[in-house]
C-alpha positions in Angstrom: -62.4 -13.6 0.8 -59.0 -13.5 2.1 -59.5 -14.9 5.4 -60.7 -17.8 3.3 -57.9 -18.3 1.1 -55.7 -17.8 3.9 -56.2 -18.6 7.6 -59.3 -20.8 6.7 -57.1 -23.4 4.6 -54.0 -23.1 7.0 -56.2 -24.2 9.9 -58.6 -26.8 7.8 -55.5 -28.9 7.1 -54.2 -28.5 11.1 -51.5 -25.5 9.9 -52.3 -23.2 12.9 -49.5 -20.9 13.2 -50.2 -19.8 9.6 -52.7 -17.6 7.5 -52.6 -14.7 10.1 -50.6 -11.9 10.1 -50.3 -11.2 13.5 -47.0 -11.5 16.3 -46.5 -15.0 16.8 -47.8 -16.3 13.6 -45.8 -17.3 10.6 -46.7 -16.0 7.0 -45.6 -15.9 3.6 -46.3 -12.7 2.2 -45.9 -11.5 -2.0 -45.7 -8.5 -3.2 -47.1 -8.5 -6.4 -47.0 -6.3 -9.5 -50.4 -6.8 -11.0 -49.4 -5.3 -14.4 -46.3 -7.6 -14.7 -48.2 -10.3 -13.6 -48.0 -13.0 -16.5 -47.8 -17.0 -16.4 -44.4 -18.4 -18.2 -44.9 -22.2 -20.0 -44.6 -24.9 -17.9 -40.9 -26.2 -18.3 -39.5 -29.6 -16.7 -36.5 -29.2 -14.2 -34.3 -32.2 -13.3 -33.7 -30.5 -9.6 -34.8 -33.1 -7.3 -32.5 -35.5 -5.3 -31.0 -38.0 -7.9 -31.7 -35.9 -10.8 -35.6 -36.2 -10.3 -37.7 -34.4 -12.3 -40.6 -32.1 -12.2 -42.8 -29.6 -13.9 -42.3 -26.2 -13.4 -44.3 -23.0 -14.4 -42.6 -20.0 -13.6 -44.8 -16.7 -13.1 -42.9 -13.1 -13.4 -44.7 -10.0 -11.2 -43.6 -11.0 -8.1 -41.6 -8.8 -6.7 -40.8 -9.8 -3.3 -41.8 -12.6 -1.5 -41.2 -12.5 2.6 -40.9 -15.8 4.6 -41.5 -15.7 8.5 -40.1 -11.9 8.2 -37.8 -12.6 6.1 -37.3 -11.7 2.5 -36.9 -14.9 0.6 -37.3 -13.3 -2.8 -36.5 -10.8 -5.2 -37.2 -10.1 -8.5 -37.7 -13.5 -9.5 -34.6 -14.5 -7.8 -34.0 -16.0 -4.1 -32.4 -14.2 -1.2 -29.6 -16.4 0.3 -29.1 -15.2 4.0 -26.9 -17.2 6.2 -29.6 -18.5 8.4 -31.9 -19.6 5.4 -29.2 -21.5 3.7 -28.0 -23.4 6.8 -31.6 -24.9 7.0 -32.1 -25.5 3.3 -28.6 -26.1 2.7 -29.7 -29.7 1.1 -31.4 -27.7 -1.5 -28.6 -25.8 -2.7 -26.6 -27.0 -5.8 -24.0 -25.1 -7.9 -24.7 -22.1 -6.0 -28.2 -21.5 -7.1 -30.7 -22.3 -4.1 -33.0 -24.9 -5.8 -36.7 -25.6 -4.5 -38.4 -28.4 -3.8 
């Protein structure tokens, strides 16, 4: 079941460096809290270049969430390290890293 939700996807739409956890490979990884796990109300955010808008729904649980082995959250809140933000820099405003 997890090699279908995972690898299986990654590779159907051409993703091929993904869904593995394995040297080489990149992968997103979440570390969950199954008893925290709850769904927040969807919310619309006005984050987007030009004050665009979107619809957001938050979940809480997730404790940590690890990017490429990297951690790129914690807690509900995202890890700024220096490499990270000099890629996404265009998605930072007022301090807060905001995601797109």
């Amino acid at each position: 079941m997890v090699r279908r939700l995972t690898r299986d996807n990654a590779h159907a739409i051409g993703l091929h460096d993904r869904g593995v956890l394995a040297p080489g490979y990149r992968a997103d990884i979440n570390v969950i809290d199954y008893n925290g796990l709850r769904l927040r109300m969807p919310e619309v955010v006005y984050d987007l270049p030009s004050g665009g808008r979107r619809l957001m729904q938050r979940a809480e649980g997730y404790v940590a969430t690890i990017v490429a082995g990297q951690p790129a959250w914690r807690d509900g809140a995202p890890i700024c390290l220096a490499a990270w933000c000099a890629v996404h820099s265009q998605h930072l405003r007022n301090g807060r890293a905001a995601f797109v």
